[in-house]
PAKOL-94295 format. One line per 5 residues: number of its first residue (from 0); for each residue z, x, y of C-alpha. Coordinates in steps of 0.2 Angstrom, whole numbers. Example, Ala and Ser with C-alpha at 12.3 -4.5 7.8 and 13.67 -1.06 7.14 Angstrom:
REM PAKOL-94295
0	39,62,-22 | 36,68,-5 $
This chain:
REM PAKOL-94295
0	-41,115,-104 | -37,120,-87 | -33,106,-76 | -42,101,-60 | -30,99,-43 $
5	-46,88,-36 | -50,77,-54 | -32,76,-52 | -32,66,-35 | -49,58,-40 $
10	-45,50,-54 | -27,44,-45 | -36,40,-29 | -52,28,-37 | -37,18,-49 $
15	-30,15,-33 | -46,8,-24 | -48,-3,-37 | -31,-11,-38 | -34,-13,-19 $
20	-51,-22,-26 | -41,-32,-40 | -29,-37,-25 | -38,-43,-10 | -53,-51,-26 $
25	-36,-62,-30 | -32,-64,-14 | -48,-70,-7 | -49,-82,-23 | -34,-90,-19 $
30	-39,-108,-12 | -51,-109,-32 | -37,-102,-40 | -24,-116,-32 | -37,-129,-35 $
35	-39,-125,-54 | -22,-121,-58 | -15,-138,-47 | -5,-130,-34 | -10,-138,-17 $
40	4,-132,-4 | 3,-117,5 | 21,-109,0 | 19,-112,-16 | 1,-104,-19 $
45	8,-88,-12 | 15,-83,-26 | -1,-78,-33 | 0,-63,-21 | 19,-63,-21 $
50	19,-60,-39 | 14,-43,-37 | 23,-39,-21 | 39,-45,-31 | 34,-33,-46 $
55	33,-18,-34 | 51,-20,-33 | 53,-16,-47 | 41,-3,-51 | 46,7,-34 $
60	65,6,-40 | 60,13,-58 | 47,25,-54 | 57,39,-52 | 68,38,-64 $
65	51,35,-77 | 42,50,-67 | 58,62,-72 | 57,56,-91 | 39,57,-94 $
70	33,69,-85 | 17,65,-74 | 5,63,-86 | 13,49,-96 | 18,41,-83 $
75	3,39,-71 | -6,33,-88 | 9,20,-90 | 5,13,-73 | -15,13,-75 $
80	-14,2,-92 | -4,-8,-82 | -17,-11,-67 | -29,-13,-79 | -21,-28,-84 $
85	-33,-38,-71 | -44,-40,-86 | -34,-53,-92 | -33,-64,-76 | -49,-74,-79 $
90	-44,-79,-95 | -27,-85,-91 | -26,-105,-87 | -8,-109,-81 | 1,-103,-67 $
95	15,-96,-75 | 3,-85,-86 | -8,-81,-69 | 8,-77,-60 | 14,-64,-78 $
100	-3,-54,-76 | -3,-52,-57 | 17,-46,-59 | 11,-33,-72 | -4,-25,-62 $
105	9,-26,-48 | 21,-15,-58 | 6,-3,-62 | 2,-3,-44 | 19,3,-37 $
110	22,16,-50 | 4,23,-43 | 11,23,-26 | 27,31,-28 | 20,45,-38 $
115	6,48,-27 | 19,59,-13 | 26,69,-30 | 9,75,-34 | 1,78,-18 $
120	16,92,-19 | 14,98,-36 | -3,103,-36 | -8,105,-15 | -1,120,-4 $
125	7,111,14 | -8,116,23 | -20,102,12 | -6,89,9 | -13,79,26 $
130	-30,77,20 | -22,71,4 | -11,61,11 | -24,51,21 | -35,48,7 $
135	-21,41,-2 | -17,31,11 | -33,25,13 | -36,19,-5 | -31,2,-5 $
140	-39,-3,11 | -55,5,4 | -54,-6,-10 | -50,-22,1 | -65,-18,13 $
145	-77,-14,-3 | -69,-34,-10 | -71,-41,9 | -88,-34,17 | -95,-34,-4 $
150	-90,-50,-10 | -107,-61,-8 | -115,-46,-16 | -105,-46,-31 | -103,-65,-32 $
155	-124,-63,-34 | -122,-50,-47 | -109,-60,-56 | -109,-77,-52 | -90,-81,-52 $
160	-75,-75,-47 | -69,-73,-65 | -83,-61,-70 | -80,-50,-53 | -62,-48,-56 $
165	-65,-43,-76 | -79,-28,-70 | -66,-21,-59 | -53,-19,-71 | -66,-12,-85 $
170	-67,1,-70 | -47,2,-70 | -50,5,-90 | -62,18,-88 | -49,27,-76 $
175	-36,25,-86 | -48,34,-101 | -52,48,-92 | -33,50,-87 | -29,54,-105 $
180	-43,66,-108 | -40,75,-89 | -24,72,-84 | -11,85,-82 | 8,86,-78 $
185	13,94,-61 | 11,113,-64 | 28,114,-53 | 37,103,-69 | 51,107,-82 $
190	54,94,-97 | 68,84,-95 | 84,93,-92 | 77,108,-92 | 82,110,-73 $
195	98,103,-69 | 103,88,-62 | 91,78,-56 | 91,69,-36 | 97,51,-40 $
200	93,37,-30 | 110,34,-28 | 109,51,-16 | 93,45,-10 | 103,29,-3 $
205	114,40,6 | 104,49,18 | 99,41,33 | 79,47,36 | 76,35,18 $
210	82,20,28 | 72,24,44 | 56,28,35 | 58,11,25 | 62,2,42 $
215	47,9,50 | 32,3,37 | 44,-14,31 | 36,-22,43 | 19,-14,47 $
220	17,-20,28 | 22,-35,28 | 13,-40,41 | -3,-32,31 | 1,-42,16 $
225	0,-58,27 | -16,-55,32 | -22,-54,17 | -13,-69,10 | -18,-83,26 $
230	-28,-77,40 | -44,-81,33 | -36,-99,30 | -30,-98,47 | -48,-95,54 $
235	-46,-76,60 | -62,-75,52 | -61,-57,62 | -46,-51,49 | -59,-42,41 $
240	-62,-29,51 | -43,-25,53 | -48,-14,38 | -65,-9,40 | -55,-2,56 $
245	-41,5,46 | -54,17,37 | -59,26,54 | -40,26,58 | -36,35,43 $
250	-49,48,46 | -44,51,64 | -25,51,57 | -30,66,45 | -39,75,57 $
255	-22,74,69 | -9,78,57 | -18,95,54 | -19,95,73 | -2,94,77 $
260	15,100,73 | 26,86,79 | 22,69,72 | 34,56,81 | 22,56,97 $
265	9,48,88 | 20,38,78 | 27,28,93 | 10,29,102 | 3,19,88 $
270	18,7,84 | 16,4,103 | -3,0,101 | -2,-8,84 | 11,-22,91 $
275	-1,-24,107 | -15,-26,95 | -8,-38,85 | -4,-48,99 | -21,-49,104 $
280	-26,-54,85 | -15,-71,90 | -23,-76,106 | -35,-89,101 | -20,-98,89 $
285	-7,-100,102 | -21,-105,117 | -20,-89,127 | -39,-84,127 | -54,-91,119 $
290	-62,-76,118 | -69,-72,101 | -74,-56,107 | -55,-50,112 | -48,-57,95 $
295	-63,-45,88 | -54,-31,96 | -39,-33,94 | -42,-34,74 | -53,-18,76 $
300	-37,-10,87 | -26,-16,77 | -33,-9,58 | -36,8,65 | -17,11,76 $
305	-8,4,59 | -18,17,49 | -17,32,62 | -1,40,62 | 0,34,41 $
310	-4,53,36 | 8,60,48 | 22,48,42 | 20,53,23 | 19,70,29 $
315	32,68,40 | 44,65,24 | 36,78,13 | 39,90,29 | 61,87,29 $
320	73,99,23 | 76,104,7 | 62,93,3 | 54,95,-15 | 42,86,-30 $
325	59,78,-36 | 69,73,-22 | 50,65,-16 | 49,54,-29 | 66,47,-24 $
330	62,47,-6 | 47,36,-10 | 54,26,-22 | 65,21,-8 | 53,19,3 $
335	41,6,-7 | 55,-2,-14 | 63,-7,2 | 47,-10,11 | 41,-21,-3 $
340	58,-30,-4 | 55,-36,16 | 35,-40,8 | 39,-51,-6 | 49,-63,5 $
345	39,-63,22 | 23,-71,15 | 32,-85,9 | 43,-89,25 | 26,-86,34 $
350	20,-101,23 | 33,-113,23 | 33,-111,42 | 14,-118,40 | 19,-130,32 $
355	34,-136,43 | 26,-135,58 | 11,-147,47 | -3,-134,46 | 0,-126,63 $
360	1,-106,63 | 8,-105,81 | 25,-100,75 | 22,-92,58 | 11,-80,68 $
365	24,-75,81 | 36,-71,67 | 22,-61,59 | 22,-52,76 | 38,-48,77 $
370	38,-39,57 | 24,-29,67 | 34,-20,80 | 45,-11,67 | 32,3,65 $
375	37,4,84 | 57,3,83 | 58,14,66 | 50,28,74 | 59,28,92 $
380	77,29,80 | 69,46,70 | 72,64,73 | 58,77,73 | 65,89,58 $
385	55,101,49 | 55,112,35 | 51,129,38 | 34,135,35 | 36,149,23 $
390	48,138,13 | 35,123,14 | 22,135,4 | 36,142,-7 | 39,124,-14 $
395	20,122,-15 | 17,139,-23 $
């Protein structure tokens, strides 16, 4: 059977979308969840979202060392069993077990998410990587916005949050089915050994760019995963649209990254704008404006300039020298693995400064505001480096 480049991407792309649905679903079922389950402070109920922010972790530390031994196929279907995993989540009735199945799906999730740069250079030429890229990009937050803006709906369809969270993952399921049937190994791959030593994370650590493009989206991250976590608790009902922004940023992103040539100019235009952004996001908590309509904006800003310059910053990576499938996989294990480390531990100092300060979000918001301006910092430290043009389309060929 002769594999598909584009049911290749599909079928990567929509198990994506729905673990974005499986998250922010969790996510928004937080306050039920700590209500059934016991747990009444804030710090503590963040694990439910921690637990798979902690598994990413591990799954972006392993994933490319799992990628290098199964090859992409058995891989990829390794990580979609796991995210498909949600289906047990409304039959589990104690925290520890909640927490178990929310680490698992997390683990699936990050393998996703590092092989996704690996891919896009196995099977597309350099000239179609920035579309790719942004859709990729954009999976998550397409699933969030779907769980977000489409919630009532599927609360009428279903009735309860335990019967919404079990048809996405039977979605997650059917992916995963199709994977086996469809799914392909990189057309670029050898088995195991076949080409020589393999790029180690332990070189991967070495080499300054890895650090900075970690240090860049840490933050920008974290700060995502807070939102998701407490600012509808906090009463910035207009978090929302933070992602129903992000979606037009993505799509103005991909259309700029085939545009242009350089990418740091619109990287620390848009960690500039983000940080302002976000700033305005916080006005009404810490009494600087009561003007609904400026917070509005600010989230509308803020979604599409942290989701604008992510296709060129993927690219960015896959565009360095001596850059190829396997040293990618490296470079983006990295990348998750450190960006998720700073994650996992932000949301819970966001909430135990709630619930220091007795419930106020004053401070925790300005420490979330500070996360935000690494985007900014990471990109002002990078170097504009590029692989040459007829080499970028021998690695693709």
């Amino acid at each position: 059977m002769r594999t598909n480049k584009y049911l290749i991407e599909a079928l990567l792309f929509s198990s994506y979308v729905l673990f974005g649905m499986s998250w922010a679903g969790g996510s928004a079922f937080i306050p039920q969840i700590m209500r059934e389950l016991g747990v009444h402070d804030l710090a503590a109920g963040s694990h439910i979202s921690n637990a798979m922010a902690a598994a990413k972790l591990l799954g972006t530390y392993v994933a490319a060392g799992i990628l290098s031994r199964l090859l992409a196929k058995k891989a990829v279907a390794l990580a979609m069993a796991l995210m498909a995993l949600g289906a047990l989540t409304p039959f589990v009735h104690s925290y520890p077990w909640l927490l178990l199945v929310r680490f698992l799906m997390g683990l699936g999730g990050a393998l996703v998410i590092v092989y996704f740069s690996p891919v896009v250079m196995q099977w597309f030429a350099p000239s179609e990587r920035p579309f790719v890229n942004g859709l990729n990009s954009v999976a998550f937050n397409i699933g969030a916005a779907a769980i977000l803006f489409g919630l009532p709906a599927m609360l009428g369809w279903f009735h309860d949050w335990q019967t919404t969270l079990l048809a996405v993952s039977l979605g997650s399921l059917l992916c995963l089915a199709l994977w086996l049937v469809f799914g392909a190994d990189g057309a670029a791959e050898a088995k195991p050994g076949d080409s020589g030593p393999r790029h180690t994370l332990g070189q991967g650590l070495k080499e300054r760019f890895n650090w900075l493009l970690a240090f860049t989206y840490s933050g920008t991250l974290s700060f995502y995963v807070i939102l998701f976590s407490f600012y509808q608790n906090a009463g910035i009902q207009q978090a929302k649209y933070v992602v129903l922004a992000g979606l037009a940023g993505t799509v103005a992103g991909i259309w700029l990254a085939r545009k242009m040539t350089r990418r740091l100019p619109l990287l620390r235009l848009s960690g500039l704008l983000q940080l302002l952004a976000v700033i305005g996001l916080h006005a009404q908590v810490w009494g600087w404006s009561d003007d609904a309509g400026l917070v509005t904006a600010s989230a509308l800003a803020a979604g599409f300039f942290i989701f604008l310059p992510i296709t060129s910053l993927v690219t960015l990576a896959q565009e360095q020298p001596g850059m190829t499938p396997d040293k990618a996989a490296v470079t983006f294990s990295l990348f998750w693995f450190l960006s998720y480390l700073l994650a996992t531990v932000a949301p819970y100092l966001f909430g135990k400064l709630v619930d220091l300060r007795g419930g106020d979000y004053g401070l925790a918001m300005a420490f979330a505001t500070l996360l935000s301006s690494t985007f900014l910092l990471g990109s002002l430290l990078m170097r504009e480096t590029r692989e040459p043009a007829a080499r970028q389309a021998a690695q693709g060929a």
